[in-house]
Gaussian input, Z-matrix of N, CA and C with variables (Angstrom, degrees):
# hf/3-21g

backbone

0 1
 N
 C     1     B1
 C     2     B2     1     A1
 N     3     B3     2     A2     1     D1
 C     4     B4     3     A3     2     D2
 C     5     B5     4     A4     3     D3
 N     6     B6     5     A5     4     D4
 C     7     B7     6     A6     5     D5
 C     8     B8     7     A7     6     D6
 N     9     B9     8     A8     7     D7
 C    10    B10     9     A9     8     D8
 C    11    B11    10    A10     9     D9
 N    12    B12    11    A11    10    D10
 C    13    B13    12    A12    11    D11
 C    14    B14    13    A13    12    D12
 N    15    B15    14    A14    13    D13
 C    16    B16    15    A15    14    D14
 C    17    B17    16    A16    15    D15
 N    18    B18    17    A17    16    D16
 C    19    B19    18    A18    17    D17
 C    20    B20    19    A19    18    D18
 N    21    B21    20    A20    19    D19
 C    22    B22    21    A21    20    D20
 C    23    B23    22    A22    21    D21
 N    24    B24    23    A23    22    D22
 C    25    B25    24    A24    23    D23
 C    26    B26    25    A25    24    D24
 N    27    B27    26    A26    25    D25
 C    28    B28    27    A27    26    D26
 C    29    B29    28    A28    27    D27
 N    30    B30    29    A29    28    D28
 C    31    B31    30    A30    29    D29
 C    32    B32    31    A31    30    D30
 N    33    B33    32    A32    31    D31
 C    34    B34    33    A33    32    D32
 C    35    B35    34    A34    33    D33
 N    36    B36    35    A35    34    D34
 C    37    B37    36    A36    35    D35
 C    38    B38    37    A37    36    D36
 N    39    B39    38    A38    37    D37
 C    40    B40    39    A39    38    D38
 C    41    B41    40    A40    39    D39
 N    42    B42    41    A41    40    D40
 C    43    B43    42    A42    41    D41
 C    44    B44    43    A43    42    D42
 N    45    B45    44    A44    43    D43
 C    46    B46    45    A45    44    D44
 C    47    B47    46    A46    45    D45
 N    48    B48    47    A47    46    D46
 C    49    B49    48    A48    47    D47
 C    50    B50    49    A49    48    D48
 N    51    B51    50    A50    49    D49
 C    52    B52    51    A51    50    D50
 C    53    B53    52    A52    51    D51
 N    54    B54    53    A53    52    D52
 C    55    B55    54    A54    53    D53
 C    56    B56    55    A55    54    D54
 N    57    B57    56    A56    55    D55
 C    58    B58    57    A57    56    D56
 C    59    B59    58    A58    57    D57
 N    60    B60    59    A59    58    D58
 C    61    B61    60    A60    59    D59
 C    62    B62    61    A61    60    D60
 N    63    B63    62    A62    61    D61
 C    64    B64    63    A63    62    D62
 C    65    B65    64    A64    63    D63
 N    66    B66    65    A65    64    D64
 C    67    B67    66    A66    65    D65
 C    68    B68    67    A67    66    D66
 N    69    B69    68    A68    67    D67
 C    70    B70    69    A69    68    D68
 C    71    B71    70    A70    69    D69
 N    72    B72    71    A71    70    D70
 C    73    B73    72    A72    71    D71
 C    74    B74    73    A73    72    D72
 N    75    B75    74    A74    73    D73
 C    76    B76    75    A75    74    D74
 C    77    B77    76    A76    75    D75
 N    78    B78    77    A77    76    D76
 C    79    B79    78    A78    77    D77
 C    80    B80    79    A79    78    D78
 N    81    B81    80    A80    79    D79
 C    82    B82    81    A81    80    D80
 C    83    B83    82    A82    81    D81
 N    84    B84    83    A83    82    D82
 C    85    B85    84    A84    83    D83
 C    86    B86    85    A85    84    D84
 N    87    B87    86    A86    85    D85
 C    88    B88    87    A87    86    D86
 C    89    B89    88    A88    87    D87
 N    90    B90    89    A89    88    D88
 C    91    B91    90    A90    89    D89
 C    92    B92    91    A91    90    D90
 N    93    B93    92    A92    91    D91
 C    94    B94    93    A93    92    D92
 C    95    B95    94    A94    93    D93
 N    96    B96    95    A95    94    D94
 C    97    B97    96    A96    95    D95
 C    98    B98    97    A97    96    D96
 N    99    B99    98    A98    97    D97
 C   100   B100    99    A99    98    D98
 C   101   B101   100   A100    99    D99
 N   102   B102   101   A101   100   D100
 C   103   B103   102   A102   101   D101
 C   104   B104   103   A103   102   D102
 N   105   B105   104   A104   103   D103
 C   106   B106   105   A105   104   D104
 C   107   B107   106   A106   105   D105
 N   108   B108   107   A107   106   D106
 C   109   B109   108   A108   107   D107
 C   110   B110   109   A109   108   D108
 N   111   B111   110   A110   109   D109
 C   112   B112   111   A111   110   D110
 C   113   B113   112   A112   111   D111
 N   114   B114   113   A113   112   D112
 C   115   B115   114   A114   113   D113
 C   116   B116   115   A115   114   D114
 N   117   B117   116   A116   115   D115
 C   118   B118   117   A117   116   D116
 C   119   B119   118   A118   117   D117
 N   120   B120   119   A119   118   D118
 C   121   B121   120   A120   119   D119
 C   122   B122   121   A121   120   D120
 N   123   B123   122   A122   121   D121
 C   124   B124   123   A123   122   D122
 C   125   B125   124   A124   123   D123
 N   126   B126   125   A125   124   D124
 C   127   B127   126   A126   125   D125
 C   128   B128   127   A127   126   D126
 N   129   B129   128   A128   127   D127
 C   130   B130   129   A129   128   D128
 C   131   B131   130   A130   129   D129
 N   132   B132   131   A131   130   D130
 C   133   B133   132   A132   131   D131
 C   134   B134   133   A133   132   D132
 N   135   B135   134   A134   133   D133
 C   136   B136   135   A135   134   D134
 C   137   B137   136   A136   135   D135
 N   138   B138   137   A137   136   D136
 C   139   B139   138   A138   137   D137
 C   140   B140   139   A139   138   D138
 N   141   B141   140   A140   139   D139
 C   142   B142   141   A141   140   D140
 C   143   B143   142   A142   141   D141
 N   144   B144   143   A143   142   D142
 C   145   B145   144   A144   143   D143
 C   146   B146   145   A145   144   D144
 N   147   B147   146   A146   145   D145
 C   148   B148   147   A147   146   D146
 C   149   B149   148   A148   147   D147
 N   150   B150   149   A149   148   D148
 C   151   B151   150   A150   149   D149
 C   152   B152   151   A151   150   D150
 N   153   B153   152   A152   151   D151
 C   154   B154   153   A153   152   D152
 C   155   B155   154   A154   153   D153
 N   156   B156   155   A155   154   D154
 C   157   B157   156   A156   155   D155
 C   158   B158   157   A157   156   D156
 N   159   B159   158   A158   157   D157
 C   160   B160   159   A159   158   D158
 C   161   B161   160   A160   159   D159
 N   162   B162   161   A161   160   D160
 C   163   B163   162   A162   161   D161
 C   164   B164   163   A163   162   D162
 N   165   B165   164   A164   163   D163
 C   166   B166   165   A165   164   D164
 C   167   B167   166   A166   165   D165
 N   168   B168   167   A167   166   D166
 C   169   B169   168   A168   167   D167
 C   170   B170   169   A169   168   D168
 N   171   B171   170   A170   169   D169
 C   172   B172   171   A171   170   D170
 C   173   B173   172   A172   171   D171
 N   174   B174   173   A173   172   D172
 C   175   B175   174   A174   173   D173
 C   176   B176   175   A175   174   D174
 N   177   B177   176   A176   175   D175
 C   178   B178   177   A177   176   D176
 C   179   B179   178   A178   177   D177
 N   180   B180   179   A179   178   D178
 C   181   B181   180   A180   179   D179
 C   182   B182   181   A181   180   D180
 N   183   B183   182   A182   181   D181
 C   184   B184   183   A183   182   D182
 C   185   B185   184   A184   183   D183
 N   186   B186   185   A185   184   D184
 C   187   B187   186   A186   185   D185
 C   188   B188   187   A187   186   D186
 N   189   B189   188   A188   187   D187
 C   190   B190   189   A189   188   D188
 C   191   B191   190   A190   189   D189
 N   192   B192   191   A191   190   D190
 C   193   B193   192   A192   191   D191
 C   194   B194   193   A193   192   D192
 N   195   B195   194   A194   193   D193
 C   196   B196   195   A195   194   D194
 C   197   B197   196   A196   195   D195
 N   198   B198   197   A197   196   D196
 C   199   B199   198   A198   197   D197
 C   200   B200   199   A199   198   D198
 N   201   B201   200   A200   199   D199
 C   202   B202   201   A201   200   D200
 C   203   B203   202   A202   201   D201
 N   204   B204   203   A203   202   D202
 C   205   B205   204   A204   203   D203
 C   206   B206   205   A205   204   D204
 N   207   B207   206   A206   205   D205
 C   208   B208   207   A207   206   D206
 C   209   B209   208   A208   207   D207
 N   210   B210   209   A209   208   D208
 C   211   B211   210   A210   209   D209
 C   212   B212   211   A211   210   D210
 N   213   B213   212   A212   211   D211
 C   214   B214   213   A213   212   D212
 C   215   B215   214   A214   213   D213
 N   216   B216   215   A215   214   D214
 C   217   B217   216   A216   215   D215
 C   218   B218   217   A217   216   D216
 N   219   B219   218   A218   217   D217
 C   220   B220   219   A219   218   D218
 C   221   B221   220   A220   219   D219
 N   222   B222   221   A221   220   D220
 C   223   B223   222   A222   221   D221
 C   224   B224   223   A223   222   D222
 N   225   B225   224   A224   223   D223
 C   226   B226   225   A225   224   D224
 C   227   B227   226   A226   225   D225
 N   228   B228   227   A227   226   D226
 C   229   B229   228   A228   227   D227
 C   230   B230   229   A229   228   D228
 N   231   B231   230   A230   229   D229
 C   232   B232   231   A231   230   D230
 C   233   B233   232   A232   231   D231
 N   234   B234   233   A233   232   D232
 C   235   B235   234   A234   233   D233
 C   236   B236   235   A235   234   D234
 N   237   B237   236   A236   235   D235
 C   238   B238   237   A237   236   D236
 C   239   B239   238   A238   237   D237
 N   240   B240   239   A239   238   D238
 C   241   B241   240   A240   239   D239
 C   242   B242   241   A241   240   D240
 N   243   B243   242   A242   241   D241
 C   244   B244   243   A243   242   D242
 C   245   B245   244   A244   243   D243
 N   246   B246   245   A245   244   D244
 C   247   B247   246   A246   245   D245
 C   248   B248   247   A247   246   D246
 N   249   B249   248   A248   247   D247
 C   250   B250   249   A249   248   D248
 C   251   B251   250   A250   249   D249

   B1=1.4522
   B2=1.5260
   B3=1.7096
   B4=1.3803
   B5=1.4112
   B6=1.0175
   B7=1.6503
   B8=1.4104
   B9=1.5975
   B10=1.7631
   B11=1.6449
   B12=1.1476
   B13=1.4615
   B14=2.0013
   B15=1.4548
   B16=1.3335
   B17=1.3975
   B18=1.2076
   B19=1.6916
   B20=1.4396
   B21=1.1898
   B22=1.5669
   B23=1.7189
   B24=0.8917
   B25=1.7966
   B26=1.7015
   B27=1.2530
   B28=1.3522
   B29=1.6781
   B30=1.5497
   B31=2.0659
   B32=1.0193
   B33=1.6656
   B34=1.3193
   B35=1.6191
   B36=1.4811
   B37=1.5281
   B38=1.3725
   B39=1.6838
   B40=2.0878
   B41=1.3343
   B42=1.5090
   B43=1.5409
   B44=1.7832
   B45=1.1178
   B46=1.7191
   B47=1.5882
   B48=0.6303
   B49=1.6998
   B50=1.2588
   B51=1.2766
   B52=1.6959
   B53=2.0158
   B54=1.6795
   B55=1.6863
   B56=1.5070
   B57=1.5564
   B58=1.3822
   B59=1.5726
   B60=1.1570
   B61=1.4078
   B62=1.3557
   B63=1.2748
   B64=1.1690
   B65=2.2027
   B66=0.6857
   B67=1.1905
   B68=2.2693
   B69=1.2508
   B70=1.5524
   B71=1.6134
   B72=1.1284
   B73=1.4405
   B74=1.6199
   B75=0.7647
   B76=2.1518
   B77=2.4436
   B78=1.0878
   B79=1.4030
   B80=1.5450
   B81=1.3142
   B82=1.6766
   B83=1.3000
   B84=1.3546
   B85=1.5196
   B86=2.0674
   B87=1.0847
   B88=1.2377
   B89=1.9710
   B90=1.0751
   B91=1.6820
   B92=1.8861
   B93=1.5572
   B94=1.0634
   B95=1.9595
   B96=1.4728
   B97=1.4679
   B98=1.4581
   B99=1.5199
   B100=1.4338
   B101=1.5060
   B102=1.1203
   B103=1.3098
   B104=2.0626
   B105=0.9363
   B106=1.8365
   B107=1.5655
   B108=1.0901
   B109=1.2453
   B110=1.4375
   B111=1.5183
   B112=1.5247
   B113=1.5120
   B114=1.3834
   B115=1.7738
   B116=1.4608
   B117=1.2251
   B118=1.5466
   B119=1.7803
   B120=1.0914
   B121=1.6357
   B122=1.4380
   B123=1.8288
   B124=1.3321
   B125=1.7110
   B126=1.3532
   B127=1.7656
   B128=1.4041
   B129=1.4696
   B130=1.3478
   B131=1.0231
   B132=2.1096
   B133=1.6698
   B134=1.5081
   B135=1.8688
   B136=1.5463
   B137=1.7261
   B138=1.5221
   B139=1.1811
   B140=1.7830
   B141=1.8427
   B142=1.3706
   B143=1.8927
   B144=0.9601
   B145=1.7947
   B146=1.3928
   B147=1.3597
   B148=1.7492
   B149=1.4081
   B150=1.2371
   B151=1.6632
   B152=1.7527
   B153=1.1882
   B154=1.5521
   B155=1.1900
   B156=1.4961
   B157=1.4162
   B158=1.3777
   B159=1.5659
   B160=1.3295
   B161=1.8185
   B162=1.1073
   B163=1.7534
   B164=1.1234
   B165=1.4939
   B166=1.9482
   B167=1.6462
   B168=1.0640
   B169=1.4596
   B170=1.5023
   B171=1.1945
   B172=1.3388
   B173=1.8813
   B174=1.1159
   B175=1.8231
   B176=1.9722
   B177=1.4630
   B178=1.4970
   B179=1.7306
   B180=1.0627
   B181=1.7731
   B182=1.2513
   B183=1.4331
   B184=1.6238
   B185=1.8345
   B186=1.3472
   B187=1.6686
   B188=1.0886
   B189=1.3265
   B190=1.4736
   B191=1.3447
   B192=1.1123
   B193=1.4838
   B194=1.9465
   B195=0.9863
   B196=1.5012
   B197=1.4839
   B198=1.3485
   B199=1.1738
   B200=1.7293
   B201=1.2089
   B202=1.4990
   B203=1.5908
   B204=1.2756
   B205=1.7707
   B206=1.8040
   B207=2.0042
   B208=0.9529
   B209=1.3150
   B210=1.7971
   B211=1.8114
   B212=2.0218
   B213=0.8816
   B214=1.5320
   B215=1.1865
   B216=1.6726
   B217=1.8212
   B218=1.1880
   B219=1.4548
   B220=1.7078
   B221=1.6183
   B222=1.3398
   B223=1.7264
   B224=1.7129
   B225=1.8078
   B226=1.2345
   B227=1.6601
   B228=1.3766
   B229=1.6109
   B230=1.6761
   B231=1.4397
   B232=1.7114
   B233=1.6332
   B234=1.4628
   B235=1.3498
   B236=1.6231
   B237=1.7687
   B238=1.2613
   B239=1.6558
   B240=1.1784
   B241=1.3161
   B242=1.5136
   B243=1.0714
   B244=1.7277
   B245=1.0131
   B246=1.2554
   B247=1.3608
   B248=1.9280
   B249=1.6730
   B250=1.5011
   B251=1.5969
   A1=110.92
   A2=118.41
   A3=87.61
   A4=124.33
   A5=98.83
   A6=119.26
   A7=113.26
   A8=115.21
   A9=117.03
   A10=93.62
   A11=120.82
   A12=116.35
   A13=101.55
   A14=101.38
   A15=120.47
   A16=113.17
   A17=117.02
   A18=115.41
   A19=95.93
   A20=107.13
   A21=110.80
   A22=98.22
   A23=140.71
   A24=145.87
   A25=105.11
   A26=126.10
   A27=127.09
   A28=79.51
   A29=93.88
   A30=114.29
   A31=102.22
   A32=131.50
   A33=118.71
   A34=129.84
   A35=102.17
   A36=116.35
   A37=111.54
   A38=93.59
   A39=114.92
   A40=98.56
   A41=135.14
   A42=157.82
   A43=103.14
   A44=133.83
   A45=109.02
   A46=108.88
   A47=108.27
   A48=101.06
   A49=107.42
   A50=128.01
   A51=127.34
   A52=85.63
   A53=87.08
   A54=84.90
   A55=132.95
   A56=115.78
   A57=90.42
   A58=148.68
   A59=139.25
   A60=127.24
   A61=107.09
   A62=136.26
   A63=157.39
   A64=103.01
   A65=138.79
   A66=125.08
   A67=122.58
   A68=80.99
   A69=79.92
   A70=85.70
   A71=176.36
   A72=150.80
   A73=133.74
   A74=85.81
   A75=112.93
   A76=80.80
   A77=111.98
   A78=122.43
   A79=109.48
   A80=111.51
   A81=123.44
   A82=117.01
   A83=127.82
   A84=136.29
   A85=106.52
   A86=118.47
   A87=139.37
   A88=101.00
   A89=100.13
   A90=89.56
   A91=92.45
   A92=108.94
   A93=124.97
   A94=118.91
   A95=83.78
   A96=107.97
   A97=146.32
   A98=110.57
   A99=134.67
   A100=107.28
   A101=119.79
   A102=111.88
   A103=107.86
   A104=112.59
   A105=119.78
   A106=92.71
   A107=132.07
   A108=108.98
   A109=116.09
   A110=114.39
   A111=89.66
   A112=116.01
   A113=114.01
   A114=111.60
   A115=108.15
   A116=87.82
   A117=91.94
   A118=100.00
   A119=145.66
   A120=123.44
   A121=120.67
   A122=118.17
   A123=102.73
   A124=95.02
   A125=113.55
   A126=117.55
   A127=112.18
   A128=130.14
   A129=133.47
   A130=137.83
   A131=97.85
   A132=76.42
   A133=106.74
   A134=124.84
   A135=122.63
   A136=118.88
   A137=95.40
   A138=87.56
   A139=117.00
   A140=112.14
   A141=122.84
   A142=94.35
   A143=103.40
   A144=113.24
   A145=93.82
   A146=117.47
   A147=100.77
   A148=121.07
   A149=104.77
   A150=97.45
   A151=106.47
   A152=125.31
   A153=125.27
   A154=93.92
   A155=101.19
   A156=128.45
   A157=94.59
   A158=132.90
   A159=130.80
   A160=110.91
   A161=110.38
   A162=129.44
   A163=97.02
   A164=122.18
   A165=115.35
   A166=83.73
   A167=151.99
   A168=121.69
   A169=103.84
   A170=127.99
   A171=126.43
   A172=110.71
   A173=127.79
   A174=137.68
   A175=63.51
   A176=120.88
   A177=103.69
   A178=106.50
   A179=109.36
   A180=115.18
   A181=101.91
   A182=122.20
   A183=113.81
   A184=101.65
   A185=124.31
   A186=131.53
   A187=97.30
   A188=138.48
   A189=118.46
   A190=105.73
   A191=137.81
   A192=144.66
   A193=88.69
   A194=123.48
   A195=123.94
   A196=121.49
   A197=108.45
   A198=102.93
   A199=115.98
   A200=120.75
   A201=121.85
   A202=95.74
   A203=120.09
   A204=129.70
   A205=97.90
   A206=112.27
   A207=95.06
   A208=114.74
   A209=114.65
   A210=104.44
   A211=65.26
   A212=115.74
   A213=91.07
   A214=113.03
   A215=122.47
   A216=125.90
   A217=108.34
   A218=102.44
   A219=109.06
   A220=104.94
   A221=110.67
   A222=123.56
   A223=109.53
   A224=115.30
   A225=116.73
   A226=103.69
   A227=125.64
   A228=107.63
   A229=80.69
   A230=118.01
   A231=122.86
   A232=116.33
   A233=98.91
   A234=92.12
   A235=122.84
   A236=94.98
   A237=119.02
   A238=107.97
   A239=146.78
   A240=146.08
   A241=117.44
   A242=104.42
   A243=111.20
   A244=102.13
   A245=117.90
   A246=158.77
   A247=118.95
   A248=95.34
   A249=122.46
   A250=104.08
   D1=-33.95
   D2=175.96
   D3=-118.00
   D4=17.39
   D5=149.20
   D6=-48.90
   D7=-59.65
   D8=-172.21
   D9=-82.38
   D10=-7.61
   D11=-173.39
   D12=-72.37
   D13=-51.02
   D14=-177.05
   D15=-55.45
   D16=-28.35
   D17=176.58
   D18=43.54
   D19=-142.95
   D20=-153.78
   D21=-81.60
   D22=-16.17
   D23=172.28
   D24=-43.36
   D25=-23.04
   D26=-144.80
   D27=-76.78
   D28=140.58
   D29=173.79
   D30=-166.87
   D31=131.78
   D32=151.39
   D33=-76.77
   D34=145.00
   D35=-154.51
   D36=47.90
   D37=-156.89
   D38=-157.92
   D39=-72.08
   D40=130.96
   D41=-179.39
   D42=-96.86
   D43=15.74
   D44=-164.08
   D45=-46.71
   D46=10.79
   D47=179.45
   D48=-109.04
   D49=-36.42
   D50=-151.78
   D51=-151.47
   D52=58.66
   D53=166.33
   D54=-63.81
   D55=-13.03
   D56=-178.98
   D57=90.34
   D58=128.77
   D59=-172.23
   D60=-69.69
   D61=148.94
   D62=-176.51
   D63=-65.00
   D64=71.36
   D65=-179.60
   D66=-65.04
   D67=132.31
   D68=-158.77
   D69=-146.81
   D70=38.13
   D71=62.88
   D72=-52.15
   D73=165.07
   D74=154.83
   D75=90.11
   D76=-115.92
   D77=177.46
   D78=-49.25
   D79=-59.67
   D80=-178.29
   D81=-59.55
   D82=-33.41
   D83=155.02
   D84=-33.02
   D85=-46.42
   D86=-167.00
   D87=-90.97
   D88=-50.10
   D89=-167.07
   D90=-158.14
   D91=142.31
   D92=-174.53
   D93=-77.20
   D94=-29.08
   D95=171.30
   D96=-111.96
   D97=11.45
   D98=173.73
   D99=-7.72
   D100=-59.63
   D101=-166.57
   D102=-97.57
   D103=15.51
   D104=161.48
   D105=-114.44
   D106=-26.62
   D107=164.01
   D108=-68.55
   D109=-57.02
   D110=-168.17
   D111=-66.48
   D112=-9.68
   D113=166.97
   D114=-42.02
   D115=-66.65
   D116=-157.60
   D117=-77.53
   D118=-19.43
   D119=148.12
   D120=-63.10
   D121=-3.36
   D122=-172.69
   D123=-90.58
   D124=-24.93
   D125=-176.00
   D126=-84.32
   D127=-3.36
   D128=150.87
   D129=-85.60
   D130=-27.45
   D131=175.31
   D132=-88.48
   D133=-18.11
   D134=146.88
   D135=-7.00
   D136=-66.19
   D137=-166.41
   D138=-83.52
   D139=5.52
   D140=-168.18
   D141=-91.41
   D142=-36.34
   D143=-174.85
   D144=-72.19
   D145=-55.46
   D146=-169.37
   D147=-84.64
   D148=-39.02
   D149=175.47
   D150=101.35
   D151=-12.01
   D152=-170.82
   D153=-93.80
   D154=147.65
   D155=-177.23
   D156=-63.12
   D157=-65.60
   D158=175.13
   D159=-11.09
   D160=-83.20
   D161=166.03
   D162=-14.64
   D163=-66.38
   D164=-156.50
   D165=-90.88
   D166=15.32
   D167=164.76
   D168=-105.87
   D169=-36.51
   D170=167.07
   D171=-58.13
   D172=-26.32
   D173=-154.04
   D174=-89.70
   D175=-60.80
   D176=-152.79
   D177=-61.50
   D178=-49.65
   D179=-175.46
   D180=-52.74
   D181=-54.85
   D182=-163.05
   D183=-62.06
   D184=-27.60
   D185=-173.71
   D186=-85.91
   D187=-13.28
   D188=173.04
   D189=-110.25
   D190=0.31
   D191=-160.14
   D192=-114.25
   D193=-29.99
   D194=171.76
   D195=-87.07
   D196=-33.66
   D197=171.84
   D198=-79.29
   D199=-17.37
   D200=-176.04
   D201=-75.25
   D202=-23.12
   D203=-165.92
   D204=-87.43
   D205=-31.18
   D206=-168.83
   D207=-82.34
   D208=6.16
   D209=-146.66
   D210=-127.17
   D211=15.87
   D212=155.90
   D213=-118.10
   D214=-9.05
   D215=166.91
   D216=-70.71
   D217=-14.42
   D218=-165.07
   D219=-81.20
   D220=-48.12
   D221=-173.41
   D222=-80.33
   D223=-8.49
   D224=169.44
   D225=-87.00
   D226=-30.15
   D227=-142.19
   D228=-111.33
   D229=-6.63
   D230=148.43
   D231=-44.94
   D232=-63.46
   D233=-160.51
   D234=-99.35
   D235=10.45
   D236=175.64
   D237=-102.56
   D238=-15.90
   D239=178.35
   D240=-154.68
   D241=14.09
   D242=169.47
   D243=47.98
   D244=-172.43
   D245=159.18
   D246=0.61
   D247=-24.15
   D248=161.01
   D249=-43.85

C-alpha cells in the first residue's frame, strides 16, 4: 500500500536535491511511517513466534535505529514543506 501510495516520490532516505511531492493520501493519510512501522512489527512479532532473546535484541535495535531515521525525515520534510 505504500509503495502505490508513493507513486513516483518513492527514494531511499533524505533527497535535498530531488525533494519530491509531499505525499499525504491513500496509506500516509493514516500514518507517516507505514513502512518503519511494519519493520518494526515484522521484528517483534519475529521475535513473538520464536521466543529467543536474539529476536528481542535485534526487534530493539531495528526500533531504535528507525526511529532515529524517523525524527530526521521528520526535521527534513519540516523544513522542506512546512506546515504541510
Amino acid at each position: 500500500m505504500a509503495l502505490v501510495s508513493f507513486r513516483d516520490s518513492w527514494r531511499a532516505g533524505i533527497d535535498e536535491k530531488t525533494q519530491g511531492e509531499l505525499i499525504t493520501t491513500g496509506i500516509f493519510a493514516v500514518s507517516r511511517n507505514p513502512i518503519f512501522i511494519f519493520i518494526d512489527l515484522y521484528f517483534i512479532g519475529t521475535f513473538l513466534i520464536n521466543g529467543a532473546l536474539i529476536f528481542l535484541i535485534f526487534a530493539a535495535v531495528v526500533i531504535i535505529g528507525l526511529h532515529c531515521q524517523i525524527i530526521q525525515e521528520e526535521k527534513f520534510l519540516a523544513k522542506a514543506y512546512g506546515q504541510a
